[in-house]
C-alpha positions as CSV (number, residue, x, y, z in Angstrom):
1,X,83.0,98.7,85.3
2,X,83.3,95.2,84.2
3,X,84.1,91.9,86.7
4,X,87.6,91.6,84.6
5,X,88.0,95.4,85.2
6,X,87.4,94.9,88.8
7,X,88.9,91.8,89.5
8,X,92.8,93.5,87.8
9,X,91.8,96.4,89.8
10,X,92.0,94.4,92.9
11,X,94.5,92.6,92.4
12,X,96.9,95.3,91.5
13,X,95.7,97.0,95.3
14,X,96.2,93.7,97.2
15,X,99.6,93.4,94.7
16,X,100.1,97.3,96.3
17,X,99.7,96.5,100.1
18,X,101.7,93.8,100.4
19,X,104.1,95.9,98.9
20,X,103.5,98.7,101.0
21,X,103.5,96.0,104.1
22,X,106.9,94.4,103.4
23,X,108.1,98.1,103.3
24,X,107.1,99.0,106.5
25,X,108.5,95.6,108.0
26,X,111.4,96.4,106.6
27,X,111.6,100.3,107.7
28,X,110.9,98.8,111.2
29,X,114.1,97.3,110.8
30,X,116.3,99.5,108.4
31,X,114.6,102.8,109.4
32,X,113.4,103.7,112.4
33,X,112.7,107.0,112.1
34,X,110.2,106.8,109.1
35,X,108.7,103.7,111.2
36,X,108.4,105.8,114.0
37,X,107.1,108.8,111.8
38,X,104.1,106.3,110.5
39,X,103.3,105.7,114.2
40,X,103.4,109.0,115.4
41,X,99.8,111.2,115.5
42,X,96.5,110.6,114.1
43,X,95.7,107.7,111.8
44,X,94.8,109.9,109.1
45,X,97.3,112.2,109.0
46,X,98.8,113.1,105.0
47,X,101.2,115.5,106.1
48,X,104.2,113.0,106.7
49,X,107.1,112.5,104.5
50,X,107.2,109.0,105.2
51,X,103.4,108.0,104.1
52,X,104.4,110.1,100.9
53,X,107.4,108.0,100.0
54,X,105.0,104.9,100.4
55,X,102.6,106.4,97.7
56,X,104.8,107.4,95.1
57,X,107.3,104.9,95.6
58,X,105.5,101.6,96.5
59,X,101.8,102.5,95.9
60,X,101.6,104.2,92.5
61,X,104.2,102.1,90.9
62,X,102.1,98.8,91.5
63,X,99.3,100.6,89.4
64,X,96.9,102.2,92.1
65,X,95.6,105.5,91.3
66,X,95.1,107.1,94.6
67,X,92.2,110.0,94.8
68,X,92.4,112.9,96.9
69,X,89.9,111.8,98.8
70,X,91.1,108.6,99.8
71,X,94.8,109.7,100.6
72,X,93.5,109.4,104.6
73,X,92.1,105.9,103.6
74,X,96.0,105.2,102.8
75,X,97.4,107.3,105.7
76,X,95.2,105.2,107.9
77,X,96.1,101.8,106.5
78,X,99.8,102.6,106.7
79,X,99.3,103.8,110.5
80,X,98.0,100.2,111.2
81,X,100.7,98.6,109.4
82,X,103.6,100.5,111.4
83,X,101.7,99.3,114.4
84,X,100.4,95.4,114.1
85,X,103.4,94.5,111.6
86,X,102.8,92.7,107.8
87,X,103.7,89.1,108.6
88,X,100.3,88.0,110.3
89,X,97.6,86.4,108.3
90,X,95.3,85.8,111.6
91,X,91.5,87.5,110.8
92,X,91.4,91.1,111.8
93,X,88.1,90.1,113.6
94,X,89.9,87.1,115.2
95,X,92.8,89.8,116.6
96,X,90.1,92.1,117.6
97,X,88.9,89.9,119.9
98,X,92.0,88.7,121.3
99,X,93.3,91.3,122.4
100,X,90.0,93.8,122.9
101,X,87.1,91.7,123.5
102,X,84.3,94.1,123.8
103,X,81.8,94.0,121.8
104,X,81.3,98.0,122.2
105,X,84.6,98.6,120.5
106,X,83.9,96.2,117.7
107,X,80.4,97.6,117.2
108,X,82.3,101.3,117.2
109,X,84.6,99.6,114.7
110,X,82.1,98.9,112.2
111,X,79.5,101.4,112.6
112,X,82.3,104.2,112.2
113,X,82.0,105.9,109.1
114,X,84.9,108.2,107.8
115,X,84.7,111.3,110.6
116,X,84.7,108.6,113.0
117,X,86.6,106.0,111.3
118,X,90.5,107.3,112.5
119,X,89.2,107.5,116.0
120,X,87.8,104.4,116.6
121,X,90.6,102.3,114.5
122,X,93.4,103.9,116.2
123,X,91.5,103.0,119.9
124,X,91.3,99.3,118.6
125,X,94.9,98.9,116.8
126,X,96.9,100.4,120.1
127,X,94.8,98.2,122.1
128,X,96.0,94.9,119.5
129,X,99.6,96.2,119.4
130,X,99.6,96.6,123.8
131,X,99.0,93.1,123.2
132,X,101.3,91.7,120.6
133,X,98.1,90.7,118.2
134,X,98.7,91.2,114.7
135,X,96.3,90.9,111.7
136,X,96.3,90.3,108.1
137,X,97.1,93.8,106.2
138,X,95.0,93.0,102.9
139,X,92.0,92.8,105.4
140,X,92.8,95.4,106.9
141,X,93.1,96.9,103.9
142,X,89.7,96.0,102.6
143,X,88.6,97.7,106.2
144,X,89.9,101.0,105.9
145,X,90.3,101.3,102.3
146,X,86.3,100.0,100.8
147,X,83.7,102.5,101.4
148,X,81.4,101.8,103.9
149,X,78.2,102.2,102.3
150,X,78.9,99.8,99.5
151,X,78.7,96.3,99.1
152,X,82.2,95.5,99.4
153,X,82.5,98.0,102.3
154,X,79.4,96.0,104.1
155,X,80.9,92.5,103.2
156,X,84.4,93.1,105.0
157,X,82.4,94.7,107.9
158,X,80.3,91.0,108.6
159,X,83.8,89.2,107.9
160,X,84.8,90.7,110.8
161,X,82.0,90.8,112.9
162,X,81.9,86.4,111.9
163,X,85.7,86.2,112.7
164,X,85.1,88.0,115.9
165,X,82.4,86.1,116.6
166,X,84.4,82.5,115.6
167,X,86.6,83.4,118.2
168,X,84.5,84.2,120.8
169,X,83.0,80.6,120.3
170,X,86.2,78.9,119.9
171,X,87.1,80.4,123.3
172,X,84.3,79.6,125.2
173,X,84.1,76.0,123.7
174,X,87.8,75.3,125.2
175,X,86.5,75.7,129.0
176,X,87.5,72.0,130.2
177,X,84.5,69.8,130.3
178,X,84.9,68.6,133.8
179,X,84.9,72.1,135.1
180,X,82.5,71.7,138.2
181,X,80.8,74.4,139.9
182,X,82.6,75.6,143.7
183,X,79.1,75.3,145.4
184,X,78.8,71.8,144.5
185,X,81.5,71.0,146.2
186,X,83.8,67.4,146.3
187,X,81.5,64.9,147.3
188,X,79.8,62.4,145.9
């Protein structure tokens, strides 16, 4: 496949998600129960109607060809969206550590390969949307929907890691600096 194949071929599937993003936004508003039908069960799950009418009638139309085999990919994406919303554009790392902070789950996160992959992204996007964080869906995106064991699949997995990382620093740097220790006590 050539860079210009590649590069239209992305850009229809980001064109594609932020499609299928503002559609959930807006079902979260307009249509409760096909929001509520994203949310409901496993992360991977193909057998509901409302996933479906995202394929053929946002997905597909925007130019992606969608394989058997990576139908769950989509169902899983979709299951994220219904839950974190489409308006953020705050690093899915960043979020992760916001609102998780362990380094366990985020090591889960990336390690997971598809059998595990549902399981541990469901554990870390309930734990995000207990606690109002929200993430940019075209990472996301590139999280769920790039296999793993490529290059593209490794790159988005040590963006997230450094984002997650980033905020960890930027956290810890914003301890005041005149912070004293309780055992030294208040004299001079």
């Amino acid at each position: 496949m050539s860079d210009a194949q590649t590069t239209t071929q992305q850009s229809g599937r980001q064109a594609a998600v932020a499609a299928l993003a503002r559609r959930i936004d807006r079902w979260d508003e307009t249509d409760h129960g096909a929001h509520a039908e994203l949310r409901r069960g496993k992360p991977d799950d193909v057998a509901r109607p409302a996933l479906w009418r995202l394929l053929v009638d946002v997905v597909e139309p925007a130019g992606v060809a969608i394989p058997t085999d990576d139908e769950p990919r989509w169902a899983m994406l979709a299951w994220a969206i219904a839950h974190l919303g489409a308006g953020s554009k705050q690093r899915f790392g960043a979020a992760l550590f916001s609102a998780v902070g362990s380094d366990l789950r985020l090591t889960r996160l990336l390690e997971a390969r598809q059998g595990q992959l549902p399981g541990a992204l469901a554990a870390v996007v309930r734990q995000m949307a207990a606690k109002g964080e929200s993430a940019d869906p075209q990472e996301i995106a590139r999280f769920v929907l790039e296999d793993p064991d490529t290059e593209a699949g490794d790159r988005i997995r040590r963006d997230i890691a450094r984002a997650y990382y980033r905020a960890e620093g930027n956290r810890s740097s914003k301890k005041p600096a005149n912070a004293t220790d309780a055992s030294q006590g208040d004299t001079p």
